[in-house]
C-alpha positions, 0 to 999 in steps of 0.5 A: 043391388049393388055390393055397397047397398047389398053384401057389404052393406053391413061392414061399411056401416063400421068403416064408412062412419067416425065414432069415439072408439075408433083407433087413431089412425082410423079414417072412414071411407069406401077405399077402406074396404078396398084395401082390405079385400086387397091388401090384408092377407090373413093365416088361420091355423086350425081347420078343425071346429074353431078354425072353420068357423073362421074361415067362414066369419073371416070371408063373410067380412070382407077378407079375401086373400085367406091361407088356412094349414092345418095337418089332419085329415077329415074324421067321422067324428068331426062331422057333428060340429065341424059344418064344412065337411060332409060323410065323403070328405071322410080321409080328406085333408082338412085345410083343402075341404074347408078351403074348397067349401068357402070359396063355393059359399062365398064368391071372391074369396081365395083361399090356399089351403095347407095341408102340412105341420106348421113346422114344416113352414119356414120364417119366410112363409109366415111373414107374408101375412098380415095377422094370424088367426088361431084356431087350435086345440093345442098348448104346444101349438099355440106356444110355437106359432106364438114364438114365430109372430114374436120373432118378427118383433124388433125394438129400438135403441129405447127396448121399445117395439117397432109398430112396422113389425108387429104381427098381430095375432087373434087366439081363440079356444074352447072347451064345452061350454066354455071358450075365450078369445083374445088380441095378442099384440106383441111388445104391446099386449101379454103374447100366449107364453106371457099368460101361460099359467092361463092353461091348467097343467094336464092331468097326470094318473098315478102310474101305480093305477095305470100299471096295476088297477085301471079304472076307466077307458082313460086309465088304459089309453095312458096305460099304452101311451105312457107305459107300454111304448117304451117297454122293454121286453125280455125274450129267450133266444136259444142258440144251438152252435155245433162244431163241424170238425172230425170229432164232431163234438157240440159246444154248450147250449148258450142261452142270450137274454136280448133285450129290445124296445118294442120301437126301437127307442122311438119317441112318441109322436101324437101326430103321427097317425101310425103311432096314434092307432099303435097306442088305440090297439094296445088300449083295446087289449088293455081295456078287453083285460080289465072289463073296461068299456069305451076305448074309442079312436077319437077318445085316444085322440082326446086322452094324448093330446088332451083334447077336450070335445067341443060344442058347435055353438061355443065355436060360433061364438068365440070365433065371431069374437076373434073375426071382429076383432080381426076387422078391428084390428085390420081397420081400425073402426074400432079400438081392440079388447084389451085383451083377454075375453071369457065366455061360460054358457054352462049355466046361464050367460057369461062373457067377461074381458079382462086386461091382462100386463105383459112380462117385460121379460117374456123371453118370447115377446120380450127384447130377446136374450142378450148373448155376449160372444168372443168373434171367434165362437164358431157356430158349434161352440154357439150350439152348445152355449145355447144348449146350456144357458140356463134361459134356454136349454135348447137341443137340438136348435135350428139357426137363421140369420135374416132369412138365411139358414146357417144351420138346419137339424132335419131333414138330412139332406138339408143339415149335410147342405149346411153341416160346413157351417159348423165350423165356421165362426157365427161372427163371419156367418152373420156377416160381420156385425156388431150386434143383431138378432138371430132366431134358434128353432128346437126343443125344450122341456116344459112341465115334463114334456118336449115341444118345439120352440123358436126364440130371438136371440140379442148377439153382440160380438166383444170388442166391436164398436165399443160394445164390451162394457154392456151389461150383459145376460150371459158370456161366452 
């Protein structure tokens, strides 16, 4: 049987036909699925129950060259939904056991498994794809990759996106019964920060209830978490001091009070699986103390990084949504949601598409800041003037200009490679030009709490080509 009549018999029934809903560049015929077995190169982010669905829809559809990153480790209460994985691949890396089970399942697929942060990835790794699939449990998560597929937005003279260097994005979530799935175009469709009010805010325990009168499991885990990491302990030291000289006579008794954090003043890092296990410890003790019953390690995980359980089918079906528009968008055989579909099979059946605008002033999507400076700024003074704009308030920002790091914060051995930099003036850094776009990577404050971020930033050097009289977002 051949592979037109048998495997893909399906998928060219979409790309060998016209129709009326095709895109307008669409044109049917078998070379189509050629070019995208060979050509589109697809990133799924997330390897958890989401994202493995999708790994298997996505190959099951005709990609083959699939890179998946995710930076967890397998866990036994993953197995009941998470389908790729089996009891020995507990304490294995995620993206390699889902990479390796695919590509047992479906021949001619190649697929790269990442097992890092997504941080850990520069500019440059992101670019080499075509369109990003996003299969995450986090809002942070979701904000930064969305920040990095928007930095590749450039507009023209007219603030109007360049088709050439969109990288389209298919964002999918669930929650229970519940899930969504959405197309996020950028500079065309609303991007995740656009639509952020979509997610409600986490809920916040009283810190009286937490620290006095725990209720639930959920009360002694953010007890640990919230209260107990940055507690200062007071602790008696006695010092006994004896004077060796002939009268051998002894000082006083001094008595120090030292006051120490017990973390020495580190920041809590939910994914950091010593941190995680630190807080479960304490959340055991606390819950021991109170009668409380249920402090598990996967509910920790759930109650500090909000994770709300998933259901095995929701994932099946937000992700076959998210692959077909994937194919949608890849090939043209069909015009794309527009753009944001809902789903809710907690009582009945549910799906619902709603057409979100996009903020013309996203500072994500958008044109980006526009930042006037002198050619004498050099790229400490550009730091702080980042650090606070009122748009921005970054701290802690790494720089790069066109692939090129000017100045990295962490690891050290790369911020002493670059520290020189500092000195020096951006005009100089960013070799001479009047005006370009640079991207700034660090961290700001949203509903209370620290996440990374990366924006575009619009710089025009005064007094170059005319440029002093725009009208712009802030001076130096």
């Amino acid at each position: 049987m051949g592979e037109s009549t048998g495997r893909w018999r399906d998928l060219d029934k979409l790309l060998l036909r016209p129709g009326n809903i095709v895109s307008p560049n669409f044109e049917p015929g078998t070379e189509l699925r050629d070019d995208l077995q060979t050509y589109a190169r697809v990133l799924v982010v997330g390897a958890g129950g989401l994202g493995c669905e999708l790994l298997k829809d996505l190959a099951l559809s005709g990609f083959r060259n699939i890179d998946v990153i995710d930076m967890d480790r397998i866990e036994v209460s993953n197995l009941n939904r998470q389908f790729l994985f089996r009891l020995q691949d507990v304490g294995k890396p995620k993206a390699d056991v889902a990479a390796m089970r695919v590509m047992e399942r479906v021949s001619g697929v190649n697929i790269i498994p990442h097992f890092c942060r997504i941080e850990d990835k520069d500019l440059d790794f992101y670019s080499n794809f075509t369109i990003i699939a996003l299969g995450l449990d986090s809002i942070e998560a979701r904000s930064y990759i969305n920040g990095v597929a928007c930095s590749f937005l450039e507009y023209d003279s007219d603030d109007n996106p360049c088709e050439e260097t969109i990288k389209p994005m298919v964002d999918g979530g669930t929650e229970g019964f519940k899930g969504h799935a959405r197309v996020i175009l950028p500079g065309k469709t609303p991007c995740f920060e656009c639509t952020i009010w979509l997610f409600p805010p986490q809920v916040k325990f009283p810190l009286c209830t937490l620290a006095e009168t725990p209720r639930t499991a959920a009360h002694c885990i953010e007890y640990a978490h919230l209260i107990k990491w940055d507690e200062v302990t007071t602790k008696s030291s006695f010092q006994f001091c004896f004077c060796h000289s002939s009268s051998a006579c002894s000082h006083m008794l001094l008595i120090m009070y030292i006051l120490f954090q017990v973390h020495s003043g580190k920041s809590f890092d939910a994914d950091d699986p010593e941190h995680m296990q630190w807080v479960y410890s304490e959340a055991v003790k606390r819950a021991e103390l109170f009668g409380i019953p249920g402090v598990t390690y996967s509910l920790t995980q759930g109650v500090v990084k909000n994770i709300i359980p998933a259901i095995a089918s929701t994932n099946a079906i937000i992700s076959a949504a998210c692959a077909l528009e994937a194919l949608k968008i890849m090939s043209g055989c069909s015009k794309t949601m527009s753009n944001y579909l809902t789903y809710n099979g907690l009582a009945g059946l549910h799906t619902k598409v709603t057409e979100f605008v996009r903020e013309k002033d996203c500072l994500v999507c958008g044109p980006g800041v526009l930042l006037e400076l002198d050619t004498s700024v050099t790229l400490q003074k550009f730091i702080e003037l980042i650090g606070e704009h009122p748009l921005l308030l970054l701290s802690k920002p790494s720089v790069t200009y066109r692939g090129k790091t000017l100045y990295m914060q962490a690891p050290p051995v790369l911020e002493e490679m670059t520290r020189s930099n500092l000195k020096l003036p951006l005009y100089d850094l960013m070799d001479k030009v009047a005006k370009d776009v640079i991207h700034v990577n660090g961290m700001t404050s949203k509903n209370d709490t620290k996440q990374s971020c990366l924006l575009k930033l619009r710089i025009v050097f005064k007094g170059i080509d005319g440029m002093t009289d725009m009208d712009m977002a802030s001076g130096a």
